[in-house]
C-alpha positions as CSV (number, residue, x, y, z in Angstrom):
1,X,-73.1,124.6,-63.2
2,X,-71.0,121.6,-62.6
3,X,-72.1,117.8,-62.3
4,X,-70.3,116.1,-59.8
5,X,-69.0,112.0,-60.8
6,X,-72.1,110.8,-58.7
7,X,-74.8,113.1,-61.1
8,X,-73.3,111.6,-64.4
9,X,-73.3,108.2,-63.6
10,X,-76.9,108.8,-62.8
11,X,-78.0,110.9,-65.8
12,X,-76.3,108.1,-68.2
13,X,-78.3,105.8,-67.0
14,X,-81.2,107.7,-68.6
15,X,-79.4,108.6,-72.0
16,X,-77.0,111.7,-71.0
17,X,-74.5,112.6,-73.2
18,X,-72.4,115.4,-71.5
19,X,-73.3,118.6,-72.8
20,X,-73.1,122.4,-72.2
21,X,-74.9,123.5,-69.0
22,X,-75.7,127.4,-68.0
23,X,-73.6,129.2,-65.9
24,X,-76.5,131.0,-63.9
25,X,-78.3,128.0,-63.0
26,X,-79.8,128.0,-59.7
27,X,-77.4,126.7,-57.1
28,X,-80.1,124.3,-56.5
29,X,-80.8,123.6,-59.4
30,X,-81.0,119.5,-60.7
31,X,-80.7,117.8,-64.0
32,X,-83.4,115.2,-65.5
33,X,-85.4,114.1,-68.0
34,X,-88.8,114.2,-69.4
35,X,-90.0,110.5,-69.1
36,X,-93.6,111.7,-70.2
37,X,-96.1,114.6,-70.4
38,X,-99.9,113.9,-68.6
39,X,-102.6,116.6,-68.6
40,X,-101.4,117.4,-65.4
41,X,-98.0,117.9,-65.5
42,X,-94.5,116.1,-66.1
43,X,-93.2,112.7,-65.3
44,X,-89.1,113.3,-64.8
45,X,-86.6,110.6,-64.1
46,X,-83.3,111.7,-62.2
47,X,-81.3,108.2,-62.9
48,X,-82.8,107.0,-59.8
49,X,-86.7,107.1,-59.6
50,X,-89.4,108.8,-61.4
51,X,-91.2,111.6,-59.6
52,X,-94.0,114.4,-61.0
53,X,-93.0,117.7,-61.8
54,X,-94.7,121.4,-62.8
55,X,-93.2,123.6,-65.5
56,X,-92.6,127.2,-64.3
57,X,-95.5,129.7,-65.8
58,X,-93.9,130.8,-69.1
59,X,-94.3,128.0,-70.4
60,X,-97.9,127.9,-69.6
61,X,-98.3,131.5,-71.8
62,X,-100.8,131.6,-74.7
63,X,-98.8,132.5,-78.0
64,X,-95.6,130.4,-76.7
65,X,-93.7,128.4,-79.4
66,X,-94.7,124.9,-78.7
67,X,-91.3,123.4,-79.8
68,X,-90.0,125.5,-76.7
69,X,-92.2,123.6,-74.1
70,X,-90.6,120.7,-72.6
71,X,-91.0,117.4,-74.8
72,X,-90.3,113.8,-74.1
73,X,-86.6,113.1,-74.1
74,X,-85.7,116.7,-73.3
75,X,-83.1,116.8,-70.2
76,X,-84.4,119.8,-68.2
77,X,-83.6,121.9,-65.1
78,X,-85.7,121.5,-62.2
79,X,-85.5,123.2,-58.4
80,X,-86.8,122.3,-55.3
81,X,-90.4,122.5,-54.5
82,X,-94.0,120.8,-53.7
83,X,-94.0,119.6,-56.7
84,X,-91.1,120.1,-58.3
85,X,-90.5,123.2,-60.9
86,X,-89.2,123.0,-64.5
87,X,-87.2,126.4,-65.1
88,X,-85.2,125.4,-68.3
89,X,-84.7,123.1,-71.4
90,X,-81.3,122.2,-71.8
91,X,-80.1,122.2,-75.5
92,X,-81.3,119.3,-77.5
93,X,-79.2,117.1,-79.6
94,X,-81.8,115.6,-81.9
95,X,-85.3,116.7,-82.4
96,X,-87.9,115.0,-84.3
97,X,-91.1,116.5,-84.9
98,X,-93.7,117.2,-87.7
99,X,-96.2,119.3,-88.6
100,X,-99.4,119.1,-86.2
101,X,-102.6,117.9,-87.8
102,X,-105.0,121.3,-88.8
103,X,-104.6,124.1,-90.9
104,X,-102.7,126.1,-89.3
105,X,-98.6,125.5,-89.1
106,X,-97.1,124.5,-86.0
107,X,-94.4,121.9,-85.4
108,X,-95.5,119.3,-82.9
109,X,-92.4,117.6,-81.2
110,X,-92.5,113.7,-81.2
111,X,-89.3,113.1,-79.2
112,X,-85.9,115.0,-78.3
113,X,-82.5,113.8,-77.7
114,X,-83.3,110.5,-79.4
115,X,-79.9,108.8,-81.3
116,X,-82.1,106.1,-83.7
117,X,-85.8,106.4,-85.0
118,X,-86.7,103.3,-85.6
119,X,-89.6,103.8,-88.6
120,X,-91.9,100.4,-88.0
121,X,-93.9,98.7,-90.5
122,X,-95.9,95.5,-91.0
123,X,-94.8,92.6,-93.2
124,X,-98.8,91.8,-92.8
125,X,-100.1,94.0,-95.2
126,X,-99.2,97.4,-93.3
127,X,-95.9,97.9,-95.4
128,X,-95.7,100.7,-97.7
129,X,-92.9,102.3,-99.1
130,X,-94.2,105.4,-99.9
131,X,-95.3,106.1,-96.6
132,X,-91.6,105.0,-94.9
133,X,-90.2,107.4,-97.5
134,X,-91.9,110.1,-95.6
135,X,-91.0,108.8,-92.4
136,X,-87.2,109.0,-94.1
137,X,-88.0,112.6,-95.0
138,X,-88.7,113.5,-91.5
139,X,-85.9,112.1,-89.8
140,X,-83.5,113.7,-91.7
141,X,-83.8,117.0,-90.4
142,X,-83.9,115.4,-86.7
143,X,-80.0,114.8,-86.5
144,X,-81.0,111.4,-85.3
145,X,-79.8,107.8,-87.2
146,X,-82.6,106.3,-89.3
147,X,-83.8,101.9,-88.9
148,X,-86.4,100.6,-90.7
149,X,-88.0,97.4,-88.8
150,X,-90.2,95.5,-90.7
151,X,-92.5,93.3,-87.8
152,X,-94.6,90.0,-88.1
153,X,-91.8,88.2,-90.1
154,X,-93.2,85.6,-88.4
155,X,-96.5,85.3,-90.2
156,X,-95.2,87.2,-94.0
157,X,-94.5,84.4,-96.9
158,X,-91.2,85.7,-98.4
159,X,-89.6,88.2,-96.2
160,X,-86.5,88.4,-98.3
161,X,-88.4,89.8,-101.6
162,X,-90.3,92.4,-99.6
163,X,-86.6,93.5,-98.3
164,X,-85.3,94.1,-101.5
165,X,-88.4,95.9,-102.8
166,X,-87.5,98.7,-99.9
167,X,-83.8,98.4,-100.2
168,X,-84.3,99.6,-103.9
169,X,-86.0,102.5,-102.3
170,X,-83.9,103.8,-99.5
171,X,-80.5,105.0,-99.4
172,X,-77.5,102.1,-98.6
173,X,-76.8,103.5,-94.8
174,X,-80.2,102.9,-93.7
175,X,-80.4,99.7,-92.2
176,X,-83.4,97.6,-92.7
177,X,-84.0,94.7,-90.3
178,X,-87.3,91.8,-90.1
179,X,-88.0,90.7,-87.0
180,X,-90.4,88.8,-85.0
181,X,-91.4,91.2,-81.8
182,X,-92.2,88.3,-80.2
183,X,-89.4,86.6,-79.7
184,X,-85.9,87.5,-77.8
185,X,-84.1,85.7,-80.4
186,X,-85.4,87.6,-83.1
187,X,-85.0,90.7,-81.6
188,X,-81.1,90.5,-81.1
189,X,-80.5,92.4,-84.4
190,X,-81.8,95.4,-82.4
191,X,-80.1,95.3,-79.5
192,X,-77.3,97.3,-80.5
193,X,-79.3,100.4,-80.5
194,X,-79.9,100.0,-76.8
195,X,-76.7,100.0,-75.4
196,X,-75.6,102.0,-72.0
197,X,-76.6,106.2,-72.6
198,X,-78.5,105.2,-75.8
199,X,-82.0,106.5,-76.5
200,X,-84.2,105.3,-79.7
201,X,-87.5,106.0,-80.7
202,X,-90.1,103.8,-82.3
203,X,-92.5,105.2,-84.8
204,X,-95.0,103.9,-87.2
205,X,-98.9,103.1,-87.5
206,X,-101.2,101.4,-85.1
207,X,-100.8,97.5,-84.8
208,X,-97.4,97.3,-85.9
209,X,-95.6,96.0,-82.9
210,X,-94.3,98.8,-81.0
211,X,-96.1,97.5,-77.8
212,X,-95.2,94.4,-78.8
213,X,-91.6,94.9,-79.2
214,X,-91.2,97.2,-76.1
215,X,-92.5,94.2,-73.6
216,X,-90.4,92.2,-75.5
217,X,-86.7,94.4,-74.7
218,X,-88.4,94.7,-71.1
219,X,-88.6,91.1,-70.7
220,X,-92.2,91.7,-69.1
221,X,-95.5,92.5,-70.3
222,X,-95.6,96.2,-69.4
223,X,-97.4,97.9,-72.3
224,X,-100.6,96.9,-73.5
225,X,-101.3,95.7,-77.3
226,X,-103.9,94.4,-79.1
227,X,-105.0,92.6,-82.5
228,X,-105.1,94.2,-85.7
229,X,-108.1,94.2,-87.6
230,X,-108.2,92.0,-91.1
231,X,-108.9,94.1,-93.3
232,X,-106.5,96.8,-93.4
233,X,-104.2,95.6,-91.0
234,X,-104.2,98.2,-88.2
235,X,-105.2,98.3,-84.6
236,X,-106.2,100.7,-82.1
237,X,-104.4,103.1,-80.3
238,X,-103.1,101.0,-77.0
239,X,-100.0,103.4,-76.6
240,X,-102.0,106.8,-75.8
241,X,-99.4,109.2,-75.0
242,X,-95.3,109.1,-75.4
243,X,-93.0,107.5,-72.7
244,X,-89.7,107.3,-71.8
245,X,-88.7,103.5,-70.8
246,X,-85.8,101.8,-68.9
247,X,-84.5,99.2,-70.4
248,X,-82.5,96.3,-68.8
249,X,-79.7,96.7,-71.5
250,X,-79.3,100.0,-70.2
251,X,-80.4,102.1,-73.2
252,X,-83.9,104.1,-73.5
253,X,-86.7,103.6,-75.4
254,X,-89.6,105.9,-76.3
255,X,-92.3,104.8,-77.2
256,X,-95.1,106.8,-79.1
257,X,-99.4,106.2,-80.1
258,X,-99.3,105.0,-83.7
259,X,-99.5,107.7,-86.2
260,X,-102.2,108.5,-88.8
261,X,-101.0,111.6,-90.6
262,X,-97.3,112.2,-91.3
263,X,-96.8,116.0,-92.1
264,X,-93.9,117.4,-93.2
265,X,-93.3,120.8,-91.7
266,X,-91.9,122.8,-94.5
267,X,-87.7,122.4,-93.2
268,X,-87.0,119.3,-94.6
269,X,-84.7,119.0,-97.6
270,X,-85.4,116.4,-100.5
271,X,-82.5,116.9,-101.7
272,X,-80.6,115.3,-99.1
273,X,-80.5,112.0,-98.3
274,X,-83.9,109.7,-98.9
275,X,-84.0,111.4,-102.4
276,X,-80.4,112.5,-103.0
277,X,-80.2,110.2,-106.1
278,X,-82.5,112.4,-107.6
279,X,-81.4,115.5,-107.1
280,X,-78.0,114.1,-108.4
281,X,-79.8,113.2,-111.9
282,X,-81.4,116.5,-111.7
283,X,-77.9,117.8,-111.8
284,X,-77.2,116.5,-115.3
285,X,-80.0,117.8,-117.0
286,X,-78.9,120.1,-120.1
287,X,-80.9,122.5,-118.9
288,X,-80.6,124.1,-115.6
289,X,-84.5,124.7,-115.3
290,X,-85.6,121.5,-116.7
291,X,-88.8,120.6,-115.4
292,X,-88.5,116.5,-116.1
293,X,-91.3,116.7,-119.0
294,X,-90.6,116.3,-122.1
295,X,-87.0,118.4,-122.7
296,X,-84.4,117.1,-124.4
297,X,-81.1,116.1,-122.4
298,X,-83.2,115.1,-119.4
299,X,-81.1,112.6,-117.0
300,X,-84.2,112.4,-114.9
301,X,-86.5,111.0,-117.6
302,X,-83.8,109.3,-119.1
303,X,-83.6,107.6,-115.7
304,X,-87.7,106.7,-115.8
305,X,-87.6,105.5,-119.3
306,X,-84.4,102.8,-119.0
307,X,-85.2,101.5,-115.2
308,X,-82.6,103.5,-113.0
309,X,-85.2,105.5,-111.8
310,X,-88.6,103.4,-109.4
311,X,-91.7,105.3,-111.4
312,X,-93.7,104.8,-108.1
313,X,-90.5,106.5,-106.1
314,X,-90.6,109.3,-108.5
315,X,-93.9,110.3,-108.0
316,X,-94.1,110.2,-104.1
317,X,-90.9,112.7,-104.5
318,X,-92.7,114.9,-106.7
319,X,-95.9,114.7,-104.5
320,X,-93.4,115.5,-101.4
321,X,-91.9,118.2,-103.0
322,X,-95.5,119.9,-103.9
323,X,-96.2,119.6,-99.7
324,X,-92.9,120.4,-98.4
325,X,-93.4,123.8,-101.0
326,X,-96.7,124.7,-99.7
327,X,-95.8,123.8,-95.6
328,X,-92.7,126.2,-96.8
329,X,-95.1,128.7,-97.6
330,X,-97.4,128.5,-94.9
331,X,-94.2,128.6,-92.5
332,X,-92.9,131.5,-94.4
333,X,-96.9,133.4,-94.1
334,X,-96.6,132.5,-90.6
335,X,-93.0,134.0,-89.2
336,X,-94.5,137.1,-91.4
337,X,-97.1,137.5,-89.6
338,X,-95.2,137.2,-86.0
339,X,-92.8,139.6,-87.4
340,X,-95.3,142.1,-88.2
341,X,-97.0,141.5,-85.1
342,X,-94.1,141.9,-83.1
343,X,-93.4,145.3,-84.6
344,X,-97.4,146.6,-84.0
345,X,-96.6,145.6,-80.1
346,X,-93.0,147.4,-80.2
347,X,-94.9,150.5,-81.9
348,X,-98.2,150.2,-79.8
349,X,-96.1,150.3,-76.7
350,X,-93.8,153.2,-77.7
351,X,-96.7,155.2,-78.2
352,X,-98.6,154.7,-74.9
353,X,-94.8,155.3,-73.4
354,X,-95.0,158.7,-74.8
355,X,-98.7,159.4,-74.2
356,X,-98.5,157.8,-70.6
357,X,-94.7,157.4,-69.3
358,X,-92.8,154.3,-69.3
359,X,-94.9,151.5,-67.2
């Protein structure tokens, strides 16, 4: 399958970045992107105009991999038809997801194909580090760029201190930026992940401006938003499912429903990145099994004890590292389980083969 000049201009426009594309495609087959998902069906965008679309039946089946359902952000095959059919998910650059909400394990895909996260927080009383740590966490396995953006900066007191209480906690290359979401002017700090074929994602809790910051990009008053209560800081849920948007500086934005629970989904890596400073003291231990207690040689409580080390930072890692090894274990139950199952079918069916001839 080959896009012609015309087709690429288009898919740009929406945040194509050329990519591999099958060689048994359809010959009608068309390139777009999932602007949004509805109860109903899809909302695509060809580079031109929006339009509703159906996926084909296998990705309606019970049992299916959710992760292999089309997501926001995904760039997808579609052919011809009243509506429109989804036949394929082209391969995704990025992919940020986390664990869905429940007992049982299954990844839940917040947005594909995304270049920046931008992990939002309140300077009103919503920031907390611990809780943009995990965001961090998250993100790292996505492939995507992580920006903190801390909002109402505006209405804080000293915006500098709280600044250099996260910079102490995050890793230099992640960029940290205070903004007022109101105001054009104070948004320009932001505008350079929105350029031409860029896509970023905003994330974070209820209340803290991603409404507010989208209108503001769009230059109109397109999304809803609301106050936040007093006492805790947070609002409701005006942003109810995940969209795609257009902006005028010819980037993408998607924005998502604030986020109450923030699960990891047992294939992140601590020791990369957000926490890769501790792993590196971990590393200098005397002994290669230290557990950070009370041995002698310990870097990592060496670390605690003269200041190198944030006590409050250390314990979110270890109480990250307890989840991420208990979603690890629940994934690894789970692909057990589908592995065994999938050799009952193969057996099941080989028998009735023999009993009753191949179907």
């Amino acid at each position: 399958m080959q896009l012609d000049a015309d087709a690429e201009r288009r898919l740009v426009r929406i945040g194509w970045r050329a990519g591999p594309l099958p060689d048994d495609a359809p010959a009608d087959a068309a390139v777009v992107r999932v602007i949004a998902q509805h109860r109903a069906g899809y909302e695509l965008h060809d580079g031109t105009a929006p339009f509703n679309a159906q996926p084909a039946p296998r990705f309606l089946k019970r049992g299916i991999d959710p992760t292999e359902r089309p997501a926001v952000g995904d760039f997808v095959l579609i052919v011809p038809g009243a509506p429109p059919q989804i036949e394929r998910v082209l391969p995704r650059r990025t992919v940020l997801s986390r664990a869905a909400a429940g007992e049982r394990h299954q990844r839940q895909l917040i947005a594909a194909n995304v270049d920046t996260v931008i992990v939002m927080s309140g300077l009103d009383g919503d920031l907390n580090a611990a809780r943009i740590e995990r965001y961090l966490v998250l993100i790292g396995e996505s492939g995507a760029t992580p920006v903190i953006v801390l909002t109402k900066a505006d209405r804080a007191g000293n915006v500098g201190a709280a600044v250099d209480t996260l910079r102490a906690r995050v890793p230099p290359e992640v960029d940290i930026v205070a903004i007022n979401a109101k105001s054009p002017e104070g948004i320009a700090p932001l505008l350079k992940y929105f350029g031409p074929g860029d896509t970023a994602v905003l994330v974070g809790s209820s209340g803290v401006g991603k409404s507010t910051l989208t209108n503001t990009l769009l230059g109109e008053a397109r999304q809803a938003t609301s106050a936040v209560r007093e006492h805790d800081s947070r609002g409701r849920h005006t942003t109810t499912h995940r969209a795609l948007i257009m902006l005028p500086s010819g980037g993408c934005l998607i924005d998502t429903p604030g986020m109450r629970e923030i699960k990891l989904t047992g294939e992140e890596d601590l020791d990369q990145g957000q926490f890769a400073d501790i792993e590196a003291l971990a590393q200098q231990c005397r002994f290669g099994d230290c557990s950070h207690q009370s041995e002698p040689g310990c870097a990592v409580r060496a670390a605690l004890e003269d200041g190198r080390l944030d006590p409050e930072r250390w314990q979110n890692y270890l109480k990250l590292r307890d989840e991420l090894a208990a979603a690890a274990d629940s994934l690894e139950a789970q692909m057990r389980r589908k592995g065994e199952a999938r050799v009952l079918t193969k057996a099941l069916t080989r028998r009735l083969n023999e009993k009753y001839g191949p179907r």
